[in-house]
N, C-alpha and C positions, 0 to 999 in steps of 0.2 A: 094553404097551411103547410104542406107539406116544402113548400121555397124557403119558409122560414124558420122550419126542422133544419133546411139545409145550411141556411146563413147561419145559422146558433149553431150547428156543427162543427163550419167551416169557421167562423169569429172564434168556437173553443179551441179549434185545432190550430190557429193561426198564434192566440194567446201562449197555450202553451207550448207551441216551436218557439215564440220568443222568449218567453220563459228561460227554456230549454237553452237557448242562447244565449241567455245572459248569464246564466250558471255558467258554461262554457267558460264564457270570455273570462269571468270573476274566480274560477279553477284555474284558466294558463295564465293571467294575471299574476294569481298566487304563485303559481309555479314558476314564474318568470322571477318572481320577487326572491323566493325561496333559492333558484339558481345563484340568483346576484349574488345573496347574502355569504350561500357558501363558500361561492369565487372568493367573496373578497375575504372570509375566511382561510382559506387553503389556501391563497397568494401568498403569504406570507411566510406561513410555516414552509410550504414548497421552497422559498426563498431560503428560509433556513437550512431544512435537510441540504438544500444542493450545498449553502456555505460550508456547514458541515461535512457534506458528502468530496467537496473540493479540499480541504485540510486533512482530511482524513485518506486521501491518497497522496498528499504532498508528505505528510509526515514518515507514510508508509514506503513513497520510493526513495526521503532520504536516507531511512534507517535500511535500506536494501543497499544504496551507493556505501553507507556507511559499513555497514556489513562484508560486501563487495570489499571496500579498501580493503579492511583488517585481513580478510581471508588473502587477500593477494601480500599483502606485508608479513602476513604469518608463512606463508608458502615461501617469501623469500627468505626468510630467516631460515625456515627448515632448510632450504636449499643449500645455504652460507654454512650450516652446521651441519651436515653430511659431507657437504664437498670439502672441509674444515682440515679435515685429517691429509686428503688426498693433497691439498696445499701444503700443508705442515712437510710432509714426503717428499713431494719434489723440491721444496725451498731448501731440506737436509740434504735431497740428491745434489744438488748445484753446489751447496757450499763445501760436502765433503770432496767431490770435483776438484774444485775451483784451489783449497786449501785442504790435502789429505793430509801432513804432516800436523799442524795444527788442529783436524777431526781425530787422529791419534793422539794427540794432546788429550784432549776434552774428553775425549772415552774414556782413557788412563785415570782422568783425574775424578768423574764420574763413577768410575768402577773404585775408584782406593775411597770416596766417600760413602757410597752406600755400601762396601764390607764392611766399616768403620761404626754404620748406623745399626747394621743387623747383628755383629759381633757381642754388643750387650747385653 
């Protein structure tokens, strides 16, 4: 009696380890299946954000080149409009130089029109 306590024991415990086994398998089963699904969900979107994420720095370093120009073209202009005067100066040093009786003209004649303007 007591060998066939054991067998009915050993047949319930064997039963339910297989049981227990097939739940197993039929849970990472699921979980295998469930992994897939999401893969093949998130593939895509991943695919997007990166497209997304690629355009979105193209766009952003050509508005910096673009930026980058202006500030270099605005720095030369400033530069062209400070140094403006200093050109202006030496182009009158050389020509009153070069033709002083003729800069004594043009001052004479400079001076008799603006007495002429303020006199009114």
């Amino acid at each position: 009696m007591k060998d066939e306590r054991t067998m009915a024991i050993t047949n319930t415990e064997t039963n339910d380890d297989s049981a227990v086994n097939a739940v197993h398998r039929h849970v990472d089963s699921a979980g295998a299946s469930l992994h897939s699904t999401i893969d093949k969900v998130a593939d895509p979107a991943r695919n997007a954000v990166d497209r997304m994420s690629s355009a979105a720095h193209e766009s952003v370093d050509k508005l910096a080149d673009a930026a980058g120009n202006t500030a270099d073209r605005f720095a030369d202009q400033t530069r062209r409009v400070a140094e403006a005067p200093q050109r202006a100066l030496q182009s009158t040093k050389g020509w009153v130089q070069d033709k002083p009786l003729e800069a004594v003209g043009a001052a004479l004649a400079i001076g008799f029109i603006i007495g002429r303007l303020t006199s009114r």
